[in-house]
N, C-alpha and C positions, 0 to 999 in steps of 0.2 A: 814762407808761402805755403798752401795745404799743398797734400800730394796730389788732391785730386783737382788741379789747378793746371791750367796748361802750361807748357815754360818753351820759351823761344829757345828755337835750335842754336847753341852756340857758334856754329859752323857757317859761316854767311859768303860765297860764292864772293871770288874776285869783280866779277863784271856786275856787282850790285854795289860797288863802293862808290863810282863815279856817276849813278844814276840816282838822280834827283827824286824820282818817285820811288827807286828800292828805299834810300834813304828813309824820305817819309812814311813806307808803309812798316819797315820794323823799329824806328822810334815807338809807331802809335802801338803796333804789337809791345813793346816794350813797355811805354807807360799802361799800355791796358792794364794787361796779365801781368808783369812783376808789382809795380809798382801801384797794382788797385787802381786807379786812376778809374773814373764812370768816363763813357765814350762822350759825353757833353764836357768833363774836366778836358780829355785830351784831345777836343775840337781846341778849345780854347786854348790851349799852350802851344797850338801847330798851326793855331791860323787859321783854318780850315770849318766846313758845316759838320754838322755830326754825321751823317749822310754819307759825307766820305769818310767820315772814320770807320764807319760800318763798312763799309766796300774794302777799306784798306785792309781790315782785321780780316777779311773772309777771302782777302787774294793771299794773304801772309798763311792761312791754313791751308789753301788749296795748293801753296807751290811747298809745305812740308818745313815752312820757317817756323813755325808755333806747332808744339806735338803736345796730345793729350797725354798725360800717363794717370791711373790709379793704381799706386804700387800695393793697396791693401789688399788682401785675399778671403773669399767668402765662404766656408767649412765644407757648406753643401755643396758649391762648385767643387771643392779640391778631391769629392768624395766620389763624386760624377765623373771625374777626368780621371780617376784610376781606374776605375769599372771601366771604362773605354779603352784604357789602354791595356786592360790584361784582356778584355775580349775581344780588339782588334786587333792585338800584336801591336801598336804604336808605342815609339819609343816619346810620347809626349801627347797629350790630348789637353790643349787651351778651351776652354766654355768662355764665351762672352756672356755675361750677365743679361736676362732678356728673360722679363715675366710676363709680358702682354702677345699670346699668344696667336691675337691675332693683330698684331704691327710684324712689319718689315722690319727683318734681324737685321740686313743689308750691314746698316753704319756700326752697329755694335761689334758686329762678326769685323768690319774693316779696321775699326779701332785697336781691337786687340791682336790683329794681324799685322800691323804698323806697327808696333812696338817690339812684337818677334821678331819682324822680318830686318828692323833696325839692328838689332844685335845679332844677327847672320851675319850681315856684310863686312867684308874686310879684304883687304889689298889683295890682288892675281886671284879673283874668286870672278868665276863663272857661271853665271846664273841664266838657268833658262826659262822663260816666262810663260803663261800661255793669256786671258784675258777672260772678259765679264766685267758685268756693273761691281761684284764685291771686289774684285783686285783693282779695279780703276777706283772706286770709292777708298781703297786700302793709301791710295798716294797722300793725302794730307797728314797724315799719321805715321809716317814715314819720319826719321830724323835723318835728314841727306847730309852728305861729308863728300869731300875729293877722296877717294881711293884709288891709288898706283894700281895700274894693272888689273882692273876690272871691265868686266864683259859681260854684257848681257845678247843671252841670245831668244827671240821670237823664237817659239814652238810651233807656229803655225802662219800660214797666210793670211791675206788683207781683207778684210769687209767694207768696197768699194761704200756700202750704203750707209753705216753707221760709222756719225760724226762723234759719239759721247764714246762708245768703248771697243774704238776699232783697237784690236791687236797692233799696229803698226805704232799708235799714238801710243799706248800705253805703254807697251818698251821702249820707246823713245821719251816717253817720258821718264820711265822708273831711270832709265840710264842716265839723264841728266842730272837724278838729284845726289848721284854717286860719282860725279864727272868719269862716264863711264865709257867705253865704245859700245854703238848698240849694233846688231845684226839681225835684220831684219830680213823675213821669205817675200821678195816682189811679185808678188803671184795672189790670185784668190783664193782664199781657205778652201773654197770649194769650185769645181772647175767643171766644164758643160758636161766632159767624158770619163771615162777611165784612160781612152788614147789620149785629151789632151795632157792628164796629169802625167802620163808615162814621158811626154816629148817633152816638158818643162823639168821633171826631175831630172832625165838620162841626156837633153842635149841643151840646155840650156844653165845647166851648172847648179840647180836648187837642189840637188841631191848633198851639195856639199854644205849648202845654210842649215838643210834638215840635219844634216849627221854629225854637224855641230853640237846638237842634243848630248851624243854620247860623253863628250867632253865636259857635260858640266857638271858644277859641284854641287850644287841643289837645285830644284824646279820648284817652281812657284804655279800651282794648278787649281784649278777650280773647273768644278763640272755642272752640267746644266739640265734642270728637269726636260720633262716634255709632253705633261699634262698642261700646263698653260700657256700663255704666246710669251717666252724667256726671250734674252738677249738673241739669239742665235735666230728664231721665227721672226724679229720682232727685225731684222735686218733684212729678212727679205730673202736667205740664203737658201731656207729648207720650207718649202710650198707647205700648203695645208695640207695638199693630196698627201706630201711624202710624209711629211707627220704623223698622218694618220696610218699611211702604209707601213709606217717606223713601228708607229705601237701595234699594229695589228701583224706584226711580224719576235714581237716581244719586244720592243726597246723599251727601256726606263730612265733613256737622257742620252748625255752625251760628255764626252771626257775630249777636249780639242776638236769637237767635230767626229770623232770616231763613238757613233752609237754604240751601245752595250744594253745586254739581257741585264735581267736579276743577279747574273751568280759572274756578271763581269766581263763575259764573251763576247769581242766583238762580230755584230751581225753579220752575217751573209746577206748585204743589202745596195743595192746600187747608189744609194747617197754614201755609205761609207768607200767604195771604190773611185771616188769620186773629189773625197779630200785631199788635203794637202797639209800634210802636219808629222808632228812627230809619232811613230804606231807605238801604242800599248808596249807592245815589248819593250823599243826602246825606254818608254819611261820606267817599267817596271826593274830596269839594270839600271839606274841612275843612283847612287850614293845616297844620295838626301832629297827627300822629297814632301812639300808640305802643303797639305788639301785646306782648303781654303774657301767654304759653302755653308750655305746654310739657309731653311727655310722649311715649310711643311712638303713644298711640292719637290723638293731635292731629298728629301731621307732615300729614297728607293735608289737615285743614280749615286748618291754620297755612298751607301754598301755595295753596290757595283765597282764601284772606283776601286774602296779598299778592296776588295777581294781581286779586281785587272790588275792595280802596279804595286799595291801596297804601301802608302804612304807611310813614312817615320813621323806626320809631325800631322794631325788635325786639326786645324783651327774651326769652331761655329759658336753657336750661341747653344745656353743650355737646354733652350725648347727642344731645338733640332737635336744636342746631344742625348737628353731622357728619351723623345723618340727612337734613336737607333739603339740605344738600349733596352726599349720595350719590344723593339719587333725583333730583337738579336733574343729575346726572352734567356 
């Protein structure tokens, strides 16, 4: 089979043996992808219209049974990922391959973060999450396994409004595909006060989900511009007023909800008094840490970030990587 072929996860979850439709959807994953099979051959050998085989192939990727990999490597990428890593201090800099400058890196940058983030994982490992469209897009590319003693823990609180990349869904979901425990903050990312956040952390016990943070062995982070309406505006959290009070106060994105300058400084700002998440400091003492972004409108908050916690591990695509190395000059 080529490398650059998908290959079903070998790992297939106990509670999909007795279910008739898991059944069917990774046979069809199986004659597709190993076995070549065109989606009209493996209609026909399962019965089925072709319609549903398309449906079944694209539920078998989205629950992380079918993983992409391309184990080839590209000169000029390998050349770009060192230049990054000796000018950002990163103990690893991944480029997803992305030439069209103006498409969405989004799936590529998710691609090759699925396959990293597959060889992280391993039994009594601790992982804390934060969210966005690229970590929630990063799940089908995931190769999931039962791992003993694995924990995931939320970085932050819930966004009541978004259905596609609430923080709450995505660690529960990453934790499923690791048969994992997940620990989630019941609370809003972001909260009306600075008093309500104070009574939720000190008498309501979320002081102890958050400082679960310190405890873990890697974090899984991605940070958010704040020139266009991103996941974060686009939920409804951060008004237009405050947005614009953000940038006209210097923000250049946000790291878990906690805005940041250019040079990484969380602002003196009443939306960040006002989160609920893990603070910069804490992630910047974390062991391992892997940023995970990409785009034109995130280069300014992706040098922010590295210079607040200092990630060990960058993951983007190569457009966003030759930009931070044109403006790091």
């Amino acid at each position: 089979m080529p490398d650059d072929q998908p290959t079903p996860v070998e790992h297939i979850p106990d509670r999909t043996l007795n279910d008739p439709h898991s059944q069917m959807r990774i046979r069809a994953a199986w004659l597709y992808y190993v076995e070549g099979n065109t989606q009209s051959d493996v209609a026909k050998k399962l019965g089925v219209n072709r319609i549903m085989i398309t449906r079944l192939l694209s539920e078998a990727k989205k629950r992380g049974e079918v993983v992409i990999q391309i184990k080839s490597k590209l000169t000029s990428l390998v050349d770009a990922q060192t230049r990054l890593e000796e000018k950002f201090g990163l103990r690893k800099a991944i480029l997803a391959p992305h030439t069209d400058q103006a498409a969405d890196p989004t799936r590529v940058i998710a691609a090759a973060a699925g396959e990293y983030v597959s060889g992280l994982m391993h039994h009594n490992i601790t992982v804390g999450v934060g969210w966005g469209q690229t970590l929630h897009s990063m799940l089908p590319y995931i190769e999931g396994r039962s791992l003993e003693g694995a924990r995931i823990v939320s970085l932050l609180g819930g966004i009541a409004q978004a259905r596609r990349f609430n923080p709450a869904e995505f660690a529960w979901q990453f934790a499923e595909l690791f048969d994992a425990e997940g620990f989630l903050v019941p609370a809003p990312a972001i909260v009306d006060s600075p008093q309500t956040k104070h009574a939720l952390l000190e008498h309501c016990g979320l002081d102890r989900i958050i400082s679960m943070a310190d405890a873990c062995d890697v974090a899984l982070l991605s940070c958010g511009g704040i020139t266009t309406l991103t996941t974060s505006y686009r939920a409804g959290h951060v008004s237009e007023a405050e947005r614009t009070s953000l940038i006209e106060a210097g923000a250049v994105g946000d790291l878990l909800y906690t805005f940041l300058d250019r040079d990484g400084v969380p602002l003196d700002h009443p939306v960040n008094a006002r989160n609920i998440s893990a603070s910069v400091d804490h992630l910047a003492r974390l062991p391992n840490k892997v940023l995970i972004s990409g785009g034109p409108e995130k280069v300014k908050i992706i040098r922010a970030t590295l210079k607040a916690v200092s990630p060990d591990t960058l993951i983007t695509d190569e457009v966003t990587g030759a930009r931070l190395l044109e403006e790091a000059g």
